[in-house]
N, C-alpha and C positions, 0 to 999 in steps of 0.2 A: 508515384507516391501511393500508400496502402490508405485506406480509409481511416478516418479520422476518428473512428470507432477503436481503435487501437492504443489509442492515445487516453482513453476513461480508465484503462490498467495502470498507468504509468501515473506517479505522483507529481507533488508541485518541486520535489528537489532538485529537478531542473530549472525552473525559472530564474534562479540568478542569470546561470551561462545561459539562459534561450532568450532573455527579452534584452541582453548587455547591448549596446549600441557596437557597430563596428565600421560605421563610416554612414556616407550619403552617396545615393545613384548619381548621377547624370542630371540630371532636374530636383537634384535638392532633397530630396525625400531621403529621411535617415533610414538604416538599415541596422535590422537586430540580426542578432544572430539565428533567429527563426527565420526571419525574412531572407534572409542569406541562405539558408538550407533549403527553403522551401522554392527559392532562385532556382537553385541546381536539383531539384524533386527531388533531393531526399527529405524523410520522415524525420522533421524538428528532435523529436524526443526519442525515437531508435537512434540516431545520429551520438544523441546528447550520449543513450547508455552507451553505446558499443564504445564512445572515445572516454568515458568513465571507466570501463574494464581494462584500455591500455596504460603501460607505464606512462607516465606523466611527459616523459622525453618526446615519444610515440604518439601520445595524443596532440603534442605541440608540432610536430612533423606533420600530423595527418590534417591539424586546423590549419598550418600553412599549405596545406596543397590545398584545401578548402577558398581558404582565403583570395590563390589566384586564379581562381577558377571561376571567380565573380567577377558578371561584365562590368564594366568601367575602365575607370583608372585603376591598376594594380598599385600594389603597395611594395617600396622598395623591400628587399631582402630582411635590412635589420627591422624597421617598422613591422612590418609579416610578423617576424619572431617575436616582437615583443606584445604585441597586440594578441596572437595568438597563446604567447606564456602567461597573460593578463588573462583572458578565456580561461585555461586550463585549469588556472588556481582557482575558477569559482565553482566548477563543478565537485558533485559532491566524490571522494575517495572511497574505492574499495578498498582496503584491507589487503597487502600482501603490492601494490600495482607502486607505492609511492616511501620510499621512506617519511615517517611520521613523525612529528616530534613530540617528545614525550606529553606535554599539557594537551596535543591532539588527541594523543591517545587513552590518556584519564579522562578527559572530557566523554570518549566515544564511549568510555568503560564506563563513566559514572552515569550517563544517560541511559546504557544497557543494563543496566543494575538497575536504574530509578523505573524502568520498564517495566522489567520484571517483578521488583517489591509491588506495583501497582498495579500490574495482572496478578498479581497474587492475591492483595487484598482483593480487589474484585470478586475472584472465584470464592472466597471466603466470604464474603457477603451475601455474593447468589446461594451459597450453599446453604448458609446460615437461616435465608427466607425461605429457600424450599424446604427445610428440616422444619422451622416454624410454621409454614404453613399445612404441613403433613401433620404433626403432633396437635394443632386448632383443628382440622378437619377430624382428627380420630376423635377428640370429645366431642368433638360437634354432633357424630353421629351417635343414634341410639344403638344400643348393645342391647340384644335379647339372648339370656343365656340357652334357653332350648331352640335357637336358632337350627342346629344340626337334625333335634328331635323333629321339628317342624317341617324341616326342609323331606324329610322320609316320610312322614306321614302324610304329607301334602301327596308326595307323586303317589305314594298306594289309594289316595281318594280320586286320583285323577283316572284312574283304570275300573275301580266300579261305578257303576250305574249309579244318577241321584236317586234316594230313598223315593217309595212314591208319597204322594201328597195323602193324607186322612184326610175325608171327608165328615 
């Protein structure tokens, strides 16, 4: 199993399919489907993405070999499948792995749109206080217009000698 420092990249989009219950050990103790993975040392949440990126068929095929691969009691054939099809549907879809049905897919569209109008306004916000606080700063500061003049006559004083003092 990889260190657990690996897992602070990965979001909470897994936790439907990683904490679902998928039976009890031997002594009673329920078992998630973290628990199950972390049985057979694979990484709960690598697990979770890599059967997220197969077709839905393929991830159901690969959570059945999962499934009996877990000590205990194995689960008959059709239970496996359905327990495992039950699994699959709660992980989140990629895009291209599952046909979608169309309300999945307005829903995915109208939350990427509701994204991006809201990164949007953001940026237009931040922009908006940095241009205001840039245009406050510039009155803020004094303006001297022989600034230029000053700035030249200064360095030629900085090269002669101070006047000497009268006594």
């Amino acid at each position: 199993m990889k260190s657990p420092v690996s897992k602070l990249s990965l979001g909470s989009e897994f936790d439907n399919f990683l904490f679902e219950p998928v039976g009890e050990d031997p002594n009673g103790l329920a078992i998630s489907v973290v628990s199950m993975l972390g049985r057979l040392n694979l990484d709960p949440w690598e697990a979770a993405a890599s059967l997220t990126r197969l077709p839905v068929e393929s991830a159901t095929q690969k959570l059945m070999v999962l499934l009996s691969q877990l000590p205990g009691t194995p689960l008959p054939e059709p239970h496996a499948r359905v327990l495992a099809s039950r699994l699959v549907a709660l992980l989140p879809r990629q895009p291209g792995n599952a046909a979608r049905s169309p309300q999945a897919s307005a829903a995915s569209a109208g939350s990427i749109n509701g994204w991006l109008i809201t990164n949007r306004v953001y940026l237009a916000v931040y922009l908006g206080l940095i241009l205001t606080t840039q245009l406050v700063i510039a009155q803020l500061e004094p303006t001297r217009p022989d600034a230029a003049h000053t700035l030249g006559s200064d360095t030629a004083h900085w090269s002669t000698p101070p006047p000497a003092s009268v006594k």
